[in-house]
Residue frames as a rotation matrix with the C-alpha (Angstrom) as fourth column:
UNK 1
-0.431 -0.487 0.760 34.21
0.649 -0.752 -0.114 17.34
0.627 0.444 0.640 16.19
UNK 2
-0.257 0.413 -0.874 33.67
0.748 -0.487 -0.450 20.29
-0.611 -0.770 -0.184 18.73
UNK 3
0.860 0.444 0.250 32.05
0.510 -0.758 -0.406 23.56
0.009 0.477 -0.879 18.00
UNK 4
0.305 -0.885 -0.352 35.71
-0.178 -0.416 0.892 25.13
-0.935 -0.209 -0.285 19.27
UNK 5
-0.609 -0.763 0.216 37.39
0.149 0.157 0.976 23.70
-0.779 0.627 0.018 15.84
UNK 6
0.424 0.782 0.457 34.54
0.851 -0.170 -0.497 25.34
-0.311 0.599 -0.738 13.68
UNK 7
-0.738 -0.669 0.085 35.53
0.675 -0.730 0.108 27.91
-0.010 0.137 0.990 11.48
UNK 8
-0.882 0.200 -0.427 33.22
0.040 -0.871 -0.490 31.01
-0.469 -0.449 0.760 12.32
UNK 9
-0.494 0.662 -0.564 31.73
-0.869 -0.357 0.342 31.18
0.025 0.659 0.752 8.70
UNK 10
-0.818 0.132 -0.560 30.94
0.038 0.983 0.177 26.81
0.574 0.124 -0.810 8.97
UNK 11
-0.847 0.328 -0.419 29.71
0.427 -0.053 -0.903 27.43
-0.318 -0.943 -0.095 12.28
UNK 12
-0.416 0.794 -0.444 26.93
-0.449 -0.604 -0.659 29.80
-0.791 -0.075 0.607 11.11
UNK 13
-0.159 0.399 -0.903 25.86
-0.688 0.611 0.391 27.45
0.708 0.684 0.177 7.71
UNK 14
-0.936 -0.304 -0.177 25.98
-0.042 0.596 -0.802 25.14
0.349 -0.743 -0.571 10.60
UNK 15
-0.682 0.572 -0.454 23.30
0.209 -0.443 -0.872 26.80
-0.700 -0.690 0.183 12.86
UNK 16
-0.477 0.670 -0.568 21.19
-0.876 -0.419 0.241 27.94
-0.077 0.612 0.787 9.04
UNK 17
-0.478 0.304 -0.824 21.08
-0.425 0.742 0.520 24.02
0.769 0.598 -0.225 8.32
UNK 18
-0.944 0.061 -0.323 20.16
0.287 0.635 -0.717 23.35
0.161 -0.770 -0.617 11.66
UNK 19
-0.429 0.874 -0.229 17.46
-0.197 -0.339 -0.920 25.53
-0.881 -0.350 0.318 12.16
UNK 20
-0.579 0.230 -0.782 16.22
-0.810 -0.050 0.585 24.98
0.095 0.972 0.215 8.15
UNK 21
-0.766 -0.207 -0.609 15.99
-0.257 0.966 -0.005 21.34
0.590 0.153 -0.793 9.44
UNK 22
-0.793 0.517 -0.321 13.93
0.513 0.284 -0.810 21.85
-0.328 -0.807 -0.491 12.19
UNK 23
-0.125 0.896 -0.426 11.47
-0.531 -0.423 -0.734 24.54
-0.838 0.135 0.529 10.49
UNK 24
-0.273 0.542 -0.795 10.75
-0.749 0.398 0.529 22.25
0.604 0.740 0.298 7.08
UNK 25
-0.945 0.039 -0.324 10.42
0.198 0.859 -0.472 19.06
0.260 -0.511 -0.820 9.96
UNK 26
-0.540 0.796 -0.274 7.46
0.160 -0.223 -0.962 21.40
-0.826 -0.563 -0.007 11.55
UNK 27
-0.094 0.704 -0.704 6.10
-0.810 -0.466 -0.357 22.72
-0.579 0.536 0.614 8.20
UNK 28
-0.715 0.260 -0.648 6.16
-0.053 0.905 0.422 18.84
0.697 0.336 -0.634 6.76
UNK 29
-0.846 0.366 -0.388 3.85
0.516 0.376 -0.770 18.12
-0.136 -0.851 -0.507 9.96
UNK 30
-0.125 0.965 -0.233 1.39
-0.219 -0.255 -0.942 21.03
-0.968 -0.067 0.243 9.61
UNK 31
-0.579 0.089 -0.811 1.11
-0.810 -0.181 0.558 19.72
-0.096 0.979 0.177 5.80
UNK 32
-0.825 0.068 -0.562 -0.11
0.250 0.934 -0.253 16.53
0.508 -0.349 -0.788 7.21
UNK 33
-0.741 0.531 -0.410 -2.30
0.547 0.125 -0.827 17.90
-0.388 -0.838 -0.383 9.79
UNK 34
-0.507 0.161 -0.847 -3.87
-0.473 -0.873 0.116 20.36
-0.721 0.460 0.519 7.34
UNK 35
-0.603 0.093 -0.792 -4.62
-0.715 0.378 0.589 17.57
0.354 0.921 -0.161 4.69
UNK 36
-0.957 0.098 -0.274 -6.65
0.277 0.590 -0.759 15.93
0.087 -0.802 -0.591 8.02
UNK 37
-0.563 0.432 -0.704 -8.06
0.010 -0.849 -0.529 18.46
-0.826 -0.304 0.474 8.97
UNK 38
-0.682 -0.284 -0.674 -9.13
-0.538 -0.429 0.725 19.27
-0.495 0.857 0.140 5.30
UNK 39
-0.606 0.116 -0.787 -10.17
-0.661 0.476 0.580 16.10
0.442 0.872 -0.212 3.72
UNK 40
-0.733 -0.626 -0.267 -10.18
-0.379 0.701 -0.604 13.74
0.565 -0.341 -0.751 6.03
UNK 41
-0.616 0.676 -0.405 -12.59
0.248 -0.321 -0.914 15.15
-0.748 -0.663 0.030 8.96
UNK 42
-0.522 0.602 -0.604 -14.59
-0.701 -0.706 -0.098 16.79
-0.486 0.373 0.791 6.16
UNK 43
-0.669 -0.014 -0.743 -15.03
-0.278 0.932 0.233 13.45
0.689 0.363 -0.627 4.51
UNK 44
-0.764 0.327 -0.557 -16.89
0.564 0.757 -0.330 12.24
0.314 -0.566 -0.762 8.05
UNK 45
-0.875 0.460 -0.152 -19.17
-0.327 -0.792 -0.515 15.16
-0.358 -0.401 0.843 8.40
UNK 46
-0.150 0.713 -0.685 -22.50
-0.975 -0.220 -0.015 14.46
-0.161 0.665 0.729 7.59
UNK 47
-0.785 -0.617 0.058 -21.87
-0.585 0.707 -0.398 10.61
0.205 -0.347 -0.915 7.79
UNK 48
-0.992 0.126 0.001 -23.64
0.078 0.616 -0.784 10.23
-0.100 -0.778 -0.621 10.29
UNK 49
-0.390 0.826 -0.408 -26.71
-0.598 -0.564 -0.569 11.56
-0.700 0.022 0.714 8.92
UNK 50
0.113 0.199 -0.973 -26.48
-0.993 0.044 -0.106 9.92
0.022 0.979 0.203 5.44
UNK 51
-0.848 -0.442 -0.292 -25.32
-0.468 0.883 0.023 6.44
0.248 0.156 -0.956 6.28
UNK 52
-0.412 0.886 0.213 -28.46
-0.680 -0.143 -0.719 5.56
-0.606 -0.441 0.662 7.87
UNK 53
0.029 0.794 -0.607 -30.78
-0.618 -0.463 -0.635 6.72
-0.786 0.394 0.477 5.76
UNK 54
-0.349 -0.709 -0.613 -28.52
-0.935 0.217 0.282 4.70
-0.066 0.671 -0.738 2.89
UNK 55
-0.849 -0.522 -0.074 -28.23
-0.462 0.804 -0.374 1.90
0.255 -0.283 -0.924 4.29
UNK 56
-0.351 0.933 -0.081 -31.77
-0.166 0.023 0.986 1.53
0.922 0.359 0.147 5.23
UNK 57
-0.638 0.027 -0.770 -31.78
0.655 0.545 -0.524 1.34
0.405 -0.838 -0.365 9.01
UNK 58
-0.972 0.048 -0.230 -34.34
-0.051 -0.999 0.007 4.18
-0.230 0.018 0.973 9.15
UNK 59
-0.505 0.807 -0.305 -37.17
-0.504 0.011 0.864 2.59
0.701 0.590 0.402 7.43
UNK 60
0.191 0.511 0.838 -39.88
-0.971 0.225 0.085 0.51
-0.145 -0.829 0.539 8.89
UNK 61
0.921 -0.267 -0.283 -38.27
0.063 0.820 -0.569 -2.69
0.384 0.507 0.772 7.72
UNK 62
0.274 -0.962 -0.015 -34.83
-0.794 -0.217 -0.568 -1.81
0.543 0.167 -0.823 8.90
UNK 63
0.161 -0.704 0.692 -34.29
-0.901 0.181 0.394 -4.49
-0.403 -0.687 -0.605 11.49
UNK 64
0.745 0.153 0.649 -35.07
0.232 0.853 -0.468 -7.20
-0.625 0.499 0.600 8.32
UNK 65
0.752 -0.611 0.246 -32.45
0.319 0.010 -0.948 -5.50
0.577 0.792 0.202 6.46
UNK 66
-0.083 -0.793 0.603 -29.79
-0.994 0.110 0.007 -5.08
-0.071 -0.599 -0.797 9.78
UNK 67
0.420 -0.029 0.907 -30.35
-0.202 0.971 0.124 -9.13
-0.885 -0.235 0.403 9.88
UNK 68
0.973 -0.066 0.220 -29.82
0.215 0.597 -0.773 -9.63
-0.080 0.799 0.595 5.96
UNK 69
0.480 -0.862 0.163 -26.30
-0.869 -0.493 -0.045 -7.48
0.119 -0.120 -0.986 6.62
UNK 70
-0.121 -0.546 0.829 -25.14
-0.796 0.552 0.247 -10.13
-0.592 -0.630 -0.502 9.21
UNK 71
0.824 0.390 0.412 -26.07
-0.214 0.886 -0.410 -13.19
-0.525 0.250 0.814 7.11
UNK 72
0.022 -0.999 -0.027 -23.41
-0.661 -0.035 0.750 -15.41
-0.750 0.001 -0.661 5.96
UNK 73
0.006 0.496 -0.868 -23.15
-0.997 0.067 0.031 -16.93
0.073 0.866 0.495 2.98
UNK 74
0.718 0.359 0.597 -23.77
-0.590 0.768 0.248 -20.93
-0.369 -0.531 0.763 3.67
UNK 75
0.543 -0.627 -0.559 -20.56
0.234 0.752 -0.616 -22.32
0.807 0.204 0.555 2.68
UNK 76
-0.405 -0.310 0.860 -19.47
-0.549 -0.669 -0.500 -19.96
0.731 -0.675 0.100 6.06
UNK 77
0.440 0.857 0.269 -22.37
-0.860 0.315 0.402 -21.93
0.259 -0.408 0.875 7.73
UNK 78
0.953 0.066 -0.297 -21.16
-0.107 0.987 -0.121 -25.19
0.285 0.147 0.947 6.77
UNK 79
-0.371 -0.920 0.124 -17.22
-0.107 -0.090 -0.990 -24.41
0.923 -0.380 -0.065 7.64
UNK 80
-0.079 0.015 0.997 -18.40
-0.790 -0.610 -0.053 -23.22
0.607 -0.792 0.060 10.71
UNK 81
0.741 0.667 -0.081 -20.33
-0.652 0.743 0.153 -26.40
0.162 -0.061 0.985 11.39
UNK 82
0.569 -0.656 -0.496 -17.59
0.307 0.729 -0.612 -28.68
0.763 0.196 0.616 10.73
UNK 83
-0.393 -0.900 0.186 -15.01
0.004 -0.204 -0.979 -26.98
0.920 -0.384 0.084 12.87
UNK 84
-0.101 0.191 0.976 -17.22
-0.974 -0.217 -0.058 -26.71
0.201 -0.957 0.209 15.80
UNK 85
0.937 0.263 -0.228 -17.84
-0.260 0.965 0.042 -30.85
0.231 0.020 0.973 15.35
UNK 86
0.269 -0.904 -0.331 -14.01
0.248 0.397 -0.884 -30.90
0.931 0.156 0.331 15.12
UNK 87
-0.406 -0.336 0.850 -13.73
-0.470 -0.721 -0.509 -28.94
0.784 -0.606 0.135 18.28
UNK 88
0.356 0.932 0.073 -16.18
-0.794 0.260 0.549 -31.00
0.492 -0.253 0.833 19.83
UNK 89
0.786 -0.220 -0.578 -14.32
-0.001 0.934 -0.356 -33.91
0.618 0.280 0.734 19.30
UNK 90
-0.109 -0.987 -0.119 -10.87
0.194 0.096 -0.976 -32.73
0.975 -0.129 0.181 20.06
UNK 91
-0.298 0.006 0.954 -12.21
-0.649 -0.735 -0.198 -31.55
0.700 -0.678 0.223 23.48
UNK 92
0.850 0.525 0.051 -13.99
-0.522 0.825 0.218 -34.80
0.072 -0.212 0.975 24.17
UNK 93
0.403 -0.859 -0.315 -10.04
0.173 0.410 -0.896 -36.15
0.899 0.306 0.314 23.34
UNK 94
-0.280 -0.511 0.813 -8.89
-0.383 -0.717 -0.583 -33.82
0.880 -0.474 0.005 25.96
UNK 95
0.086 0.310 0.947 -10.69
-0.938 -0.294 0.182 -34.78
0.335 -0.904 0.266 28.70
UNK 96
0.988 0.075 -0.137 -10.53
-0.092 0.988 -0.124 -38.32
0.127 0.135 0.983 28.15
UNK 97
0.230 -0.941 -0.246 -6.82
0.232 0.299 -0.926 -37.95
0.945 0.156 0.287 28.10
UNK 98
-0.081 -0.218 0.973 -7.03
-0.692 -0.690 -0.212 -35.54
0.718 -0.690 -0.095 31.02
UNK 99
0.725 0.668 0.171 -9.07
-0.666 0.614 0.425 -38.66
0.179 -0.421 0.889 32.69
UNK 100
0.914 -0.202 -0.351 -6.67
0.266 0.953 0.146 -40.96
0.305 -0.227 0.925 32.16
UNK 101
-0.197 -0.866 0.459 -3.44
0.013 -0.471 -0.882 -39.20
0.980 -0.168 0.104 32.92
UNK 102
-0.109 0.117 0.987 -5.13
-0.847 -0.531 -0.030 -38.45
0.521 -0.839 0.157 36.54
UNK 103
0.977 0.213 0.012 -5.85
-0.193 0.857 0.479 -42.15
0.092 -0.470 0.878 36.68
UNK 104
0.398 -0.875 -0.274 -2.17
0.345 0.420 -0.840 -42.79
0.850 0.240 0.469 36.02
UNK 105
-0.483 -0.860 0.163 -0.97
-0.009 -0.182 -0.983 -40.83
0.876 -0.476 0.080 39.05
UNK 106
0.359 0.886 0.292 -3.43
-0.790 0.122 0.601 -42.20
0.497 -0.446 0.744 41.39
């Protein structure tokens, strides 16, 4: 449909809904950026100050409690364990296959 076969009054409800569209599109956006701004960022202020301290990485003891952080619990251990034995293996497989494949085209 051209703008040419618009009646006059369409044409201008036209142009209201168009522009309506585009200024709630921008004022949805700053409602968003505002609730960022707002909450969000305010939320991390201070953070960096308090997490620390919290957390205990501050004391004289802190790098025994940064180690107890990382510790995994020992059924993690023991997965771990296994799969690297399995890996072990399957790599040992590999080369052995790799081995003989190179004999084959010898």
């Amino acid at each position: 449909m051209s703008l040419d076969s618009i009646e006059p009054h369409n044409y201008g409800i036209l142009q209201f809904h168009r522009t309506s569209s585009v200024a709630f599109k921008r004022f949805a956006d700053h409602i968003a950026l505002a609730i960022d701004m707002d909450y969000v960022r305010a939320f991390g202020e201070g953070l960096d100050e308090y997490l620390p301290c919290q957390l205990g990485a501050t004391c004289p003891d802190a790098e025994d409690k940064c180690r107890e952080y990382f510790v995994q619990p020992p059924r993690i251990e023991e997965r771990r364990k296994v799969l690297k034995l399995r890996l072990g293996r399957l790599e040992s497989a590999l080369r052995e296959i790799e081995a003989w494949a190179a004999q084959l085209h010898h």
